[in-house]
SEPADREN-518000 format. One record per residue (C-alpha): residue in three letters; chain; x, y, z. Coordinates in steps of 0.25 Angstrom, whole numbers, plus 5000, padded with zeros to 4 digits. Layout:
SEPADREN-518000
+------+------+------+-------+------+
! code ! unit ! east ! north !   up !
+------+------+------+-------+------+
!  ala !    A !    X !     Y !    Z !
...
+------+------+------+-------+------+
end
This chain:
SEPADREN-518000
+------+------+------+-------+------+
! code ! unit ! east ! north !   up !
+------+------+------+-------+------+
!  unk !    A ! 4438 !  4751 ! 5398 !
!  unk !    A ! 4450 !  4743 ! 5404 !
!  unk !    A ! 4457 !  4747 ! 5417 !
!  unk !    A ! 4467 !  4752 ! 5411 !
!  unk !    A ! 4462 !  4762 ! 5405 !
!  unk !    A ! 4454 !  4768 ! 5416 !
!  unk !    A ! 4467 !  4767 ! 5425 !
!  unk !    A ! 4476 !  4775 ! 5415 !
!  unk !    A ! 4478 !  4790 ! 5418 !
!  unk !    A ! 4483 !  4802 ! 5410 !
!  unk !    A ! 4497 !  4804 ! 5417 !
!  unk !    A ! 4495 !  4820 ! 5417 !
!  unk !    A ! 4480 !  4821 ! 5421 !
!  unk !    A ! 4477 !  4808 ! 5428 !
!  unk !    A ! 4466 !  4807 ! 5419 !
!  unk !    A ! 4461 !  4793 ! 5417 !
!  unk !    A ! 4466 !  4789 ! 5403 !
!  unk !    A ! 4464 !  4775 ! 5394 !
!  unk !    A ! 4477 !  4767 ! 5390 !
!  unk !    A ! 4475 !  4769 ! 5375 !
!  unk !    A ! 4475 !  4786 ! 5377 !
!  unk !    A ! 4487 !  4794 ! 5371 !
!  unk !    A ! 4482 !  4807 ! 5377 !
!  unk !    A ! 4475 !  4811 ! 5391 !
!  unk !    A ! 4461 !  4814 ! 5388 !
!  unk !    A ! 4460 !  4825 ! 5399 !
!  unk !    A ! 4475 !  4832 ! 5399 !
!  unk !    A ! 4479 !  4828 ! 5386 !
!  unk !    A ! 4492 !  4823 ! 5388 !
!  unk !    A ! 4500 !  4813 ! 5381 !
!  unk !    A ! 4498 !  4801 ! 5389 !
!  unk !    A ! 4509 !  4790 ! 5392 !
!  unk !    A ! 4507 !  4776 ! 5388 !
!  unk !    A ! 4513 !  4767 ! 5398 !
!  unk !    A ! 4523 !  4756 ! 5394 !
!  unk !    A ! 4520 !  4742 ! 5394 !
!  unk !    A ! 4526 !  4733 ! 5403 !
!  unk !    A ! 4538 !  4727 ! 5399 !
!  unk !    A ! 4536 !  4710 ! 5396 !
!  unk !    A ! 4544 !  4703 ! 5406 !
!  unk !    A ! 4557 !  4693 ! 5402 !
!  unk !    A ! 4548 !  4682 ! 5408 !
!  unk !    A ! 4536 !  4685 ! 5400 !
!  unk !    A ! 4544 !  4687 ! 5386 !
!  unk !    A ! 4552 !  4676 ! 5388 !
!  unk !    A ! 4538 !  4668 ! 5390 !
!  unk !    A ! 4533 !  4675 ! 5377 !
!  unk !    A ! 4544 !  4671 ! 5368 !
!  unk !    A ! 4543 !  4656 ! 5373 !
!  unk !    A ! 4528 !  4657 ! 5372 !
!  unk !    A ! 4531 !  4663 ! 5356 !
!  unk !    A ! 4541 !  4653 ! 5354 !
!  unk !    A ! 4533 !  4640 ! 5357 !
!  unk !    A ! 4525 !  4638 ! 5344 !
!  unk !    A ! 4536 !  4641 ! 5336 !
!  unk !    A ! 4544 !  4629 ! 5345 !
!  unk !    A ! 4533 !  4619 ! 5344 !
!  unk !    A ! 4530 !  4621 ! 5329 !
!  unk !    A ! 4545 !  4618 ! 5327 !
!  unk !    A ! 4544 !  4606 ! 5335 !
!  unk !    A ! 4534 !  4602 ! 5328 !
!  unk !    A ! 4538 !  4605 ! 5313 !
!  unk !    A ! 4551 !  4596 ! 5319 !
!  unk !    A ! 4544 !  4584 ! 5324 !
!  unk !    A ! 4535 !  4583 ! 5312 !
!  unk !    A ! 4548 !  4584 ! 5302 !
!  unk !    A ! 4554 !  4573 ! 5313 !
!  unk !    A ! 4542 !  4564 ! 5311 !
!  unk !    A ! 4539 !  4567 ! 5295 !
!  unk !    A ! 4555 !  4564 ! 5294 !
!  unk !    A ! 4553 !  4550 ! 5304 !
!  unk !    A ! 4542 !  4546 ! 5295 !
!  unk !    A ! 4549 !  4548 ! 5283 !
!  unk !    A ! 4559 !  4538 ! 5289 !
!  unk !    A ! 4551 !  4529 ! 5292 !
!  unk !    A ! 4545 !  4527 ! 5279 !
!  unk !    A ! 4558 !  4526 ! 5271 !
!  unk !    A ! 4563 !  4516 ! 5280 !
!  unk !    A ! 4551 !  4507 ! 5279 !
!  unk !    A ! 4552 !  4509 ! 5263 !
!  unk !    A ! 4566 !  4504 ! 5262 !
!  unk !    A ! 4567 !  4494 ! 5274 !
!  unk !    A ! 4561 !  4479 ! 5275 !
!  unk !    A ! 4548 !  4479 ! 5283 !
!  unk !    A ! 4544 !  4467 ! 5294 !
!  unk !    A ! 4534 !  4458 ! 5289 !
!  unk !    A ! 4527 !  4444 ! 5293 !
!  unk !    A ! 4538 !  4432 ! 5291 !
!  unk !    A ! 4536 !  4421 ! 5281 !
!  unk !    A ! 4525 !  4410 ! 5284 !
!  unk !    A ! 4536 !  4400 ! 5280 !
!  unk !    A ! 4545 !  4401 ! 5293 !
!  unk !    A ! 4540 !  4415 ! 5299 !
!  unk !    A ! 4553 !  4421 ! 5299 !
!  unk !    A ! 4552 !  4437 ! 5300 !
!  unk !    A ! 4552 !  4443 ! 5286 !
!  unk !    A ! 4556 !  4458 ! 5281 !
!  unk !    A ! 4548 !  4464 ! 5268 !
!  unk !    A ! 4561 !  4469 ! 5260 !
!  unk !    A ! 4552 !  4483 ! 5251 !
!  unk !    A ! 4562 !  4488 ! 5240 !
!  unk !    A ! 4566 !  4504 ! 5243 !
!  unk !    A ! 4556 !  4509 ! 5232 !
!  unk !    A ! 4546 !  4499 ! 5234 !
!  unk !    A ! 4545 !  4490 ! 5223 !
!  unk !    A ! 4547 !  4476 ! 5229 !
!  unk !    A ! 4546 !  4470 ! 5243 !
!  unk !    A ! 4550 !  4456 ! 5247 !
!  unk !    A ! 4549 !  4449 ! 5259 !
!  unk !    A ! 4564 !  4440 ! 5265 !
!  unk !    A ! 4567 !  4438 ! 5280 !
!  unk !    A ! 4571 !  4448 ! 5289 !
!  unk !    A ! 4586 !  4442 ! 5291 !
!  unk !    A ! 4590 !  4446 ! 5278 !
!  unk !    A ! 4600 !  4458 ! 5272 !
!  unk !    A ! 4592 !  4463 ! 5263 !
!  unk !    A ! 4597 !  4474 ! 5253 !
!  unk !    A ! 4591 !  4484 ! 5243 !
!  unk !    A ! 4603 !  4488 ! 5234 !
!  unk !    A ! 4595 !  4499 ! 5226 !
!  unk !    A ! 4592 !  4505 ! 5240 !
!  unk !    A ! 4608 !  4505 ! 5242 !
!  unk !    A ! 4602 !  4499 ! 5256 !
!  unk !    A ! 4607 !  4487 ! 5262 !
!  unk !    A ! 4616 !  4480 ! 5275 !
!  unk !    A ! 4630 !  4487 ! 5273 !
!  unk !    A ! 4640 !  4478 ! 5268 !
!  unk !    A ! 4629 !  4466 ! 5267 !
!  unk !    A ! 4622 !  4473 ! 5255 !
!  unk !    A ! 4635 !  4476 ! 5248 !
!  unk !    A ! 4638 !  4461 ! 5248 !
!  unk !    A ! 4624 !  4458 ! 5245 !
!  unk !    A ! 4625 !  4467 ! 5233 !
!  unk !    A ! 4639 !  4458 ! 5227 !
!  unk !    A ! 4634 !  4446 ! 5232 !
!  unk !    A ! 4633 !  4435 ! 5220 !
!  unk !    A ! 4620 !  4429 ! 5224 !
!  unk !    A ! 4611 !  4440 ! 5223 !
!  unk !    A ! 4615 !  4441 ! 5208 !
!  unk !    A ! 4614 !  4427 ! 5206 !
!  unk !    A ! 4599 !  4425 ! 5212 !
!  unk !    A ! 4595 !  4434 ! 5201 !
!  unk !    A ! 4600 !  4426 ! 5190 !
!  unk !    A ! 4597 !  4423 ! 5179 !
!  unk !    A ! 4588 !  4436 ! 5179 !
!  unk !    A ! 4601 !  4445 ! 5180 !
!  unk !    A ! 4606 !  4439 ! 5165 !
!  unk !    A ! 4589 !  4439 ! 5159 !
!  unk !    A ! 4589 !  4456 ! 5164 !
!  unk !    A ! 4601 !  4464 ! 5168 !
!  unk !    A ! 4593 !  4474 ! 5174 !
!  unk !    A ! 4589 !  4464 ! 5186 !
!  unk !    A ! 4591 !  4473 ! 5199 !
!  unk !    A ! 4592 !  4469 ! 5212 !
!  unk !    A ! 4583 !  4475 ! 5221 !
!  unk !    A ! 4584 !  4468 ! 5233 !
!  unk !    A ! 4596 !  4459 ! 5240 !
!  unk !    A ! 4594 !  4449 ! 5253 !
!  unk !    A ! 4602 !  4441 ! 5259 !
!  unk !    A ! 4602 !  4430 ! 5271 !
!  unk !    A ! 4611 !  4421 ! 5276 !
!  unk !    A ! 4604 !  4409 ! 5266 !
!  unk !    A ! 4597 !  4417 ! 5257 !
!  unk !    A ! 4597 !  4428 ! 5246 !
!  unk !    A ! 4585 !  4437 ! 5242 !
!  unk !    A ! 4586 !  4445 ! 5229 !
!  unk !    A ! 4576 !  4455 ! 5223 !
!  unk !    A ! 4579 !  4461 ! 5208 !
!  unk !    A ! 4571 !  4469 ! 5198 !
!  unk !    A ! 4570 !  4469 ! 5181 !
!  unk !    A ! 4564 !  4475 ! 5172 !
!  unk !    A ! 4567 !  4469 ! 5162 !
!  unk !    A ! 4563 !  4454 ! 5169 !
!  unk !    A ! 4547 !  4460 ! 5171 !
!  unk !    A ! 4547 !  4458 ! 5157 !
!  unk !    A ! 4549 !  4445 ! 5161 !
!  unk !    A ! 4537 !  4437 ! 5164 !
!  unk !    A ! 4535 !  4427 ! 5174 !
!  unk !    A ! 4531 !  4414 ! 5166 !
!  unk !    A ! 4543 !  4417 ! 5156 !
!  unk !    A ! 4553 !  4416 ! 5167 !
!  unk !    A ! 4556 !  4402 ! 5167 !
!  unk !    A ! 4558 !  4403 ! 5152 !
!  unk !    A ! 4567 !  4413 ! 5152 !
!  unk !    A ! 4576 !  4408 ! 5164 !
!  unk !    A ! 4576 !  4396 ! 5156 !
!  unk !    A ! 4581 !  4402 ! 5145 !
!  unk !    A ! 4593 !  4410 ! 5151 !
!  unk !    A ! 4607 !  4404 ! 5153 !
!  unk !    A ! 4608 !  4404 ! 5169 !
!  unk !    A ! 4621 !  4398 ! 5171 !
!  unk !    A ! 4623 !  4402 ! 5185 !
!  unk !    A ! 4613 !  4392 ! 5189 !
!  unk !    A ! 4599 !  4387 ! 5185 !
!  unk !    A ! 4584 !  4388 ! 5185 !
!  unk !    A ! 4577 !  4378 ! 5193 !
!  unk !    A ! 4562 !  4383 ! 5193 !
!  unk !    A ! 4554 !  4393 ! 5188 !
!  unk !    A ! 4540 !  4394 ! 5191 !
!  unk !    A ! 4528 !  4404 ! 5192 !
!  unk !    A ! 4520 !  4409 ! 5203 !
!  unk !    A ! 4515 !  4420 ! 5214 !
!  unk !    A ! 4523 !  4427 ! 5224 !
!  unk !    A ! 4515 !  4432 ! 5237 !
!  unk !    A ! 4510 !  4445 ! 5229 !
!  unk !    A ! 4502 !  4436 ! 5219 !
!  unk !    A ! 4513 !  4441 ! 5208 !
!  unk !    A ! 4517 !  4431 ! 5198 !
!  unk !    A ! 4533 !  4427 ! 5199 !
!  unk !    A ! 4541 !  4417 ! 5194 !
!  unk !    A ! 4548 !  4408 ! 5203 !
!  unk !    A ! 4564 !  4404 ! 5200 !
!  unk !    A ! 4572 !  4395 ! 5207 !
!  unk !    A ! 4586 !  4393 ! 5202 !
!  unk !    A ! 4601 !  4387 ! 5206 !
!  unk !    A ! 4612 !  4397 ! 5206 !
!  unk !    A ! 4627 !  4389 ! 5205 !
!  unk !    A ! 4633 !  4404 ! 5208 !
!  unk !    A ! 4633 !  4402 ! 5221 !
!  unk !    A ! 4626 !  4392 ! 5223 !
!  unk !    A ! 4610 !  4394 ! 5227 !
!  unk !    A ! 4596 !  4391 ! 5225 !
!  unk !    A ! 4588 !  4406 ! 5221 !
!  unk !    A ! 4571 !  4407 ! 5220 !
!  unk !    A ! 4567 !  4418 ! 5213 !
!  unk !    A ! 4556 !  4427 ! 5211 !
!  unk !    A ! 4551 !  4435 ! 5197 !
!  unk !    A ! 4542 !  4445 ! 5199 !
!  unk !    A ! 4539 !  4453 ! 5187 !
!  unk !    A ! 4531 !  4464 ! 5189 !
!  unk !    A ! 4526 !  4477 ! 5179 !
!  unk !    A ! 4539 !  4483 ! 5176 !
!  unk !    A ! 4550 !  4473 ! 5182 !
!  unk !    A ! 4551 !  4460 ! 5187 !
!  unk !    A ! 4556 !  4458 ! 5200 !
!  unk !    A ! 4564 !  4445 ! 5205 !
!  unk !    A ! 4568 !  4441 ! 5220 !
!  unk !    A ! 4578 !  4428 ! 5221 !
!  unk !    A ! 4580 !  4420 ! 5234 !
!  unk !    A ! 4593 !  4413 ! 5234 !
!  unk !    A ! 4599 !  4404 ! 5244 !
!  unk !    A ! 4608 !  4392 ! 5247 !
!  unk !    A ! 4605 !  4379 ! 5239 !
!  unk !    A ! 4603 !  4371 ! 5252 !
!  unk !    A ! 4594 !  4382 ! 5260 !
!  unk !    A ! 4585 !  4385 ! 5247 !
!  unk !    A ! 4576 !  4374 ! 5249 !
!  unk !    A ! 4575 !  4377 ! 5266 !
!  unk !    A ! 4571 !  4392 ! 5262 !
!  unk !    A ! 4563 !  4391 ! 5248 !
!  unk !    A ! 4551 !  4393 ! 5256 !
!  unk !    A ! 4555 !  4407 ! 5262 !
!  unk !    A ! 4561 !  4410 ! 5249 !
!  unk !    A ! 4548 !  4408 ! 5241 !
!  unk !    A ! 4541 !  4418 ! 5253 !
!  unk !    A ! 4553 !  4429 ! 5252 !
!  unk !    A ! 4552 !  4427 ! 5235 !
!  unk !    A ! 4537 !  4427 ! 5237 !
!  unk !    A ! 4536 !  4441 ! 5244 !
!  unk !    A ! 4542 !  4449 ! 5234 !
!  unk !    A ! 4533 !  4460 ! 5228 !
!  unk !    A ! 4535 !  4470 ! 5220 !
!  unk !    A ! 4526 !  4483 ! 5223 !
+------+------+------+-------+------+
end
């Protein structure tokens, strides 16, 4: 039995009584419960903080997961639509960017100085992409291809202050293979300016591409291109630059051409 109870007393007899009795044993009279003291302001006060804290830290939590799961995601979509560093080329060891297309189909690798622009992305360098986009020589670094296969698309537009880089996709050219190019450049009217050499070899990947060179009168430059068929289209990358600064950077245009691959 606790203290309590043996200190309780009937408040008619004087009788000891116990806490939990209604009745007095001895007198038999109603006996009187006593009220329980009241909780101070301090004490509640510290109750309701004490009450409040989990639900405090499991939003604090659910927050700065939701910040981080929202952080990450970020992350992750900018590494999939912008150029990652890499090692430079071996032939002058200037930096390098790896430009990867938004859904991951090709990736190339150019200099890290150039304006590079994805015009299915609608992504680009403000006012630069838009006269990237108009700018003749894009176009013309695809020909003669753009008059064998209308459904050429350009996927991919560079630029630096001597040289373009233009990537572009067909279906209609994978069904093209790589040792019937020459034949059929040769037999395609190409008034605009003229085939110099076409030859087959490997890229960097081991894939099998044929390699172009050619003049264009309009305007005036020498172009390198790459075609790379592959199961479903084929895919072509063309370097294009000054007549008189072609032959100083053939050798990082074959590493830039060379890189391409389609994934």
């Amino acid at each position: 039995m606790n203290s309590q109870a043996t200190t309780r007393r009937c408040e008619n007899c004087g009788q000891p009584v116990l806490q939990s009795d209604i009745e007095c044993w001895h007198c038999g009279v109603k006996l009187k419960h006593p009220e329980p003291e009241p909780i101070s302001e301090v004490e509640e006060s510290q109750e309701e903080v004490g009450a409040g804290v989990p639900s405090l830290q499991v939003l604090f939590y659910a927050v700065m997961t939701a910040s981080i799961a929202l952080a990450l995601l970020f992350v992750v979509r900018s590494l999939g639509q912008r150029p990652r560093l890499i090692a430079g080329f071996e032939t002058d060891g200037a930096m390098v960017v790896e430009l990867i297309a938004p859904d991951g189909s090709f990736s190339i690798e150019a200099p890290s100085q150039l304006i590079w622009y994805f015009p299915q992305a609608k992504r680009g360098q403000g006012d630069a992409a838009a006269q990237m986009v108009n700018d003749p020589q894009f176009r013309a670094a695809l020909q003669p291809w753009h008059d064998l296969a209308p459904d050429v698309q350009i996927l991919l537009l560079a630029q630096a202050e001597s040289a373009i880089l233009t990537v572009a996709r067909s279906e209609q050219l994978g069904q093209l293979a790589v040792s019937n190019v020459a034949s059929s450049l040769a037999n395609e009217p190409f008034p605009s300016g003229a085939v110099l050499a076409t030859t087959k070899g490997s890229n960097r990947a081991g894939s099998t591409v044929a390699v172009i060179t050619l003049e264009q009168e309009d305007p005036p430059m020498l172009c390198r291109q790459h075609f790379l068929p592959d199961s479903e289209a084929a895919y072509l990358a063309a370097i294009c630059s000054d007549p008189e600064r072609f032959d100083d950077q053939s050798a990082v245009f074959d590493a830039i051409l060379n890189s391409l691959t389609v994934r």
